[in-house]
Structures are given as C-alpha cells and as structure tokens.
C-alpha positions, 0 to 999 in steps of 0.5 A, spaced: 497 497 523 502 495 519 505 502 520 506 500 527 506 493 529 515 493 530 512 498 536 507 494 539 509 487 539 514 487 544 509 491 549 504 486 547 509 480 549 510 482 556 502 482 557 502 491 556 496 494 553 497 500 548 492 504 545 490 503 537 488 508 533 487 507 526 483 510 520 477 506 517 473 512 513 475 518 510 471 523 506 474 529 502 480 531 502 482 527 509 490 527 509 491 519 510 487 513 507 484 507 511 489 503 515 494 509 517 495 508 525 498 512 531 499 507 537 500 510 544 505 505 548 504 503 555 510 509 556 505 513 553 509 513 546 506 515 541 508 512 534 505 513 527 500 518 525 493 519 523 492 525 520 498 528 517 498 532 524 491 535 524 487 532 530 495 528 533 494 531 540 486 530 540 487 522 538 494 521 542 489 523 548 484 519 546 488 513 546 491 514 552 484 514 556 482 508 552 488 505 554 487 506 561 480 504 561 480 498 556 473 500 552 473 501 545 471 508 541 470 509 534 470 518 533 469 522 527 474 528 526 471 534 520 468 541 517 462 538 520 465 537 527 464 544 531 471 542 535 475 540 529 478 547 528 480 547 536 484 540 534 488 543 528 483 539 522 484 544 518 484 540 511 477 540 510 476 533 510 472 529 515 476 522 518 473 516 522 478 513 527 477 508 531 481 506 538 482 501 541 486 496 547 491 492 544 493 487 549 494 479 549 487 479 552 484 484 547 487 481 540 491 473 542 492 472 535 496 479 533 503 475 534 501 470 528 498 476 524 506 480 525 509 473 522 505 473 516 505 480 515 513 479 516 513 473 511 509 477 506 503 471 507 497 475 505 492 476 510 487 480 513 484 483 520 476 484 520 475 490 527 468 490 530 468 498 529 461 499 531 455 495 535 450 496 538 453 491 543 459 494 546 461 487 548 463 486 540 466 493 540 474 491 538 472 483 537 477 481 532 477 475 526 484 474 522 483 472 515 488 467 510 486 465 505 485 458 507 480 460 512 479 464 518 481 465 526 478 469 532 470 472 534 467 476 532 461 474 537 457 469 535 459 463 528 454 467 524 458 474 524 464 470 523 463 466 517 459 471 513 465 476 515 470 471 513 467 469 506 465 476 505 472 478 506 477 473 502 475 477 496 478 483 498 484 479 501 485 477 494 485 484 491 489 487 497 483 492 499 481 495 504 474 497 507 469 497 512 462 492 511 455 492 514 451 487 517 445 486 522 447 485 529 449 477 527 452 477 521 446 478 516 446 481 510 443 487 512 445 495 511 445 497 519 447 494 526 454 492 525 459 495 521 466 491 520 473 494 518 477 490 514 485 491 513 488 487 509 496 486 508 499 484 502 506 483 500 509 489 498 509 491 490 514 490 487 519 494 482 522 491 476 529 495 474 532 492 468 539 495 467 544 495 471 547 502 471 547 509 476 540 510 474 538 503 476 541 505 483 537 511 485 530 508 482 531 502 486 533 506 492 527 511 491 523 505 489 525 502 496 523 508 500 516 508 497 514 501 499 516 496 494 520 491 493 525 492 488 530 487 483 534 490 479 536 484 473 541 485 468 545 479 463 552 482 465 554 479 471 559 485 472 555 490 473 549 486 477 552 485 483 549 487 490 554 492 492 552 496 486 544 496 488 545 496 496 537 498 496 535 492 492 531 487 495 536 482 489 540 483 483 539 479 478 544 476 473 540 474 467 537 476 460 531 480 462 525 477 457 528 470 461 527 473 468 521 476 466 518 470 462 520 466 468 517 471 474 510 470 469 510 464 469 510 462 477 505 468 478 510 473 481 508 480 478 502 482 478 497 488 477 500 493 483 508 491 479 512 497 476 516 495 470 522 500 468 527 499 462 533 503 462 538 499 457 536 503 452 540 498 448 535 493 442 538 487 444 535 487 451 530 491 450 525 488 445 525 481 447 523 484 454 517 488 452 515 483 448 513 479 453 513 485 458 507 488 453 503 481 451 498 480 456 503 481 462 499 484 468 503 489 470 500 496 472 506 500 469 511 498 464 516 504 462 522 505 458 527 510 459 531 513 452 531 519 447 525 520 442 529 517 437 532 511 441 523 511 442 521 512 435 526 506 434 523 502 439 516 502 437 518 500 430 522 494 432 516 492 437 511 494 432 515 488 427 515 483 432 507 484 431 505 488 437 498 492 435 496 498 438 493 497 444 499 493 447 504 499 445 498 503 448 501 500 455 508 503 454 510 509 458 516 512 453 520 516 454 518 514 462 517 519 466 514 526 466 517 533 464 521 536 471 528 538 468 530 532 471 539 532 469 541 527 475 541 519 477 536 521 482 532 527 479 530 522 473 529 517 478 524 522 482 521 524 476 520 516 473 517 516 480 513 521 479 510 518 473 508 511 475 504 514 482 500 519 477 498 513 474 497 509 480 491 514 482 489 518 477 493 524 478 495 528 472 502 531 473 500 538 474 502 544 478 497 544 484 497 551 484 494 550 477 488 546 479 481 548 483 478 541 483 480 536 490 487 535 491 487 528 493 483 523 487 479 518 487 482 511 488 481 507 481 476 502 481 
C-alpha cells in the first residue's frame, strides 16, 4: 500500500472509493513480493502494479468492479489457473491478490496510517483477506507498537491479531495468519494479512568524494535513506550530495559510535567505506565491526590499501569472525570504471547479499531465479 498511498489519500479525503488490489502470498517464481499494490481511483486511474504486467489488465478490471460493488475478493492468478495464460501470466509463478473498497467508510483509520508511514512511526495493517463471514472480508486492525486501533469483528479476533502482530511490527515482516473464525489459535477459518511498514533502511556513506554522490543517488533510488558523513566540513556540503537525505560533518567512528548509541542503525543499515584513507578508516571499522548490527559493512580500496587494512584492524584486535563481516574490496566484479558504474556495482554486492543471490549470470543458472527471502 505504501507504494500507492500519495494516490489514494486525496480520493479517499473527498469521501471516493477506489479499488485496492494488493499481493498477500506468492509461490514460485511470482514477479512481486507480498505488499505490492495496484490501486484503480475513482477516475479509473490505475497507479502500482502487482505482477510486473503479467495479470495488470485482469486485476485493473477486477478492481474496478469491486470498486463499484463494494464487496471485497481475495483471487489467485497461476500454472494452476486455466486462465492464467489468457491474462499473460506467464512466469510460472502463482500470486494471491486480494481486492478490496478503500473508502472512509471501509478503512477510517488509513489517514493516521499515512502520517506514520510519512513520519517513519513503525506501524502495521492487519486485512481480513478470508472468512467464512464475508461481513469481516476487508475489516481492518492497525497495529503500533503501543497497542491497537480498529475491528476485525469481535474483541477476540482483535486482540490475538494485535498480540500476534507486534513481533512482526518489530522486525519489519510481512505475512499472512490463520485463526478460527473468532480469533482462536486454529489453522482454518480466518486467515489475516499483515503489512507492516518500517521506516526506510538506511545507507551510511563514509567519505565525501564523487563516488559518494552516485552511491547516495542510487542508494536513494533504491529506497534508502542515505547520509553521507565525512571529518572535512569542505567537501560535506549538501550541495555536493543532493540525493542525501543529510551530510554529515564529523569523524566517521564518532558518528557511527553516536548513531549506535541511540539505536539509530540497525540490522536492514548498509555501511560502505570509501576513504580509502587509515586515519578514517581504521577507528570506523573498529566500531563498524565490533558488535555493530549492521547487515552490510563495506570498504572500497585496492588489494594492497585492503591487505593493509586488514593488518592494521587485525592489531587494534579484531579476531576472525569480525573481519569475516567485511566486504572488501566492496563490490563485485562488472569492469565498473566510472563513479556510477562503481556505485552500481557496490549495489549489486549488497543486494546479493540481502537475499542470498550469488552474482552469477542468469543465463548460467538453472535453478529458480527469484531465492528464498533470509530467515
């Protein structure tokens, strides 16, 4: 939903309904993960996209007539679908959609939920997606980490879904749970999906220099929130890192030591180093390395700025198991020459490692393409 709230908010202020259709399962190898939305205005607008343009058509008419008749569907589109070829779904995967009437009426809360997402609150939406009861079909329950608003038809449903739900708030997952008809912790008769939305990851670059500007601008584009930090106030100026979401004058360890310390980076944060320059370096991946919860630490230099670096990290007593956690030289091995084709490259690193990918030509693969997401 996030994807198309910025269109939806002001058709649902003025009182219009739209149509929402939004992934809640895939199997195979299905073009977009749980969450991905496509929404039909009241114009008959359609914003986002659910399957990459497989089943686009198929789903838009779907939303439309559930705009217009106010009930709620929950549709699967696969191999296993006799009409999935006819509506151009082609990648062998298989995605369930559920549509839904986005209305004041149908969803009262969805304006508060926009100024979370807007103000990077963590918070979540439980759906109703299946029921025997179509009355609950669509009920929602908003969920913060404070507690819970809304109905899913009866206080039981409500409070198992918010308890159920705040572990997967916190970890910023997304996913479907069963219960019984009210609530009980049964495998069959209501199934919920849970979309939760965290604040954007976040992209340390440390160093201010020209590839610090195309990482940051391909880290924006990518969804994260960027800062770029560096001790020399001359080269750490907003105008030179228009992408950035902050520049940072300070010493690198400090900031980093001072962000870990208020629990501002965390286990989705990308670290990349391109000072290339000891003085810098060192103290920062000390801290970087030591404990940090950081999912990607890089550093960008040659094999002899790296062969030094590791002699020096291994001196200020890191052991093996924290040096195992450094990704240098960053980046894999594209030819890259420019600013930006080594920024794509360090991109490309980070992301294998995010979700197990190995870096390797399609071409030259024959098991699935899209991998499992990490446990």
């Amino acid at each position: 939903m996030r994807d198309v709230l910025d269109a939806m908010m002001p058709g649902w202020r003025r009182g219009d309904t739209a149509g929402l259709a939004t992934v809640v399962s895939t199997y195979s190898s299905a073009p977009r993960l749980p969450g991905a939305s496509m929404l039909v205005t009241a114009a008959g607008e359609a914003v986002g996209s659910v399957s990459g343009g497989c089943v686009e058509g198929a789903v838009y008419e779907l939303a439309t007539q559930v705009r217009e008749e106010g009930k709620a569907v929950l549709v699967r589109y696969g191999i296993s679908d006799d009409d999935a070829y006819a509506v151009g779904l082609t990648c062998g995967g298989i995605i369930d959609i559920f549509v839904e009437p986005v209305s004041p009426e149908s969803f009262a809360e969805l304006d508060d939920v926009g100024q979370d997402i807007a103000a990077g609150r963590r918070v979540g939406v439980a759906t109703v997606i299946e029921h025997a009861d179509s009355s609950r079909l669509g009920r929602h329950l908003v969920v913060r980490p404070d507690g819970f608003d809304g109905d899913l038809g009866s206080e039981r449903s409500n409070c198992a879904v918010g308890d159920d739900t705040q572990g997967l708030l916190a970890a910023g997952q997304t996913g479907i749970l069963s219960y019984g008809l009210d609530g009980e912790r049964l495998d069959t008769g209501m199934r919920v999906f849970f979309a939760s939305y965290a604040p954007p990851p976040r992209m340390l670059v440390f160093g201010a220099i020209d590839f610090a500007a195309a990482l940051a601008r391909l880290g924006s584009f990518l969804g994260y929130r960027v800062t770029v930090c560096d001790a020399r106030a001359i080269f750490a100026t907003p105008a030179r890192f228009p992408d950035a979401a902050e520049v940072v004058n300070a010493w690198p360890h400090r900031y980093l030591a001072e962000q870990l310390s208020k629990r501002l980076v965390d286990e989705r944060t990308v670290l990349c180093v391109l000072t290339h320059d000891p003085k810098f370096d060192i103290p920062l991946l000390e801290v970087a390395l030591s404990g940090s919860p950081v999912a990607f630490i890089g550093a960008m230099g040659s094999r002899r700025t790296h062969a030094d670096r590791i002699a020096r990290l291994r001196h200020a007593g890191l052991g093996e198991a924290e040096l195992s956690r450094l990704h240098s030289p960053v980046g894999l091995d594209l030819g890259a020459r420019t600013p930006e084709e080594t920024a794509v490259s360090i991109a490309a690193e980070f992301i294998a490692r995010q979700w197990n990918g190995t870096g390797v030509p399609l071409r030259q693969l024959g098991e699935r393409i899209h991998h499992e997401e990490p446990r």
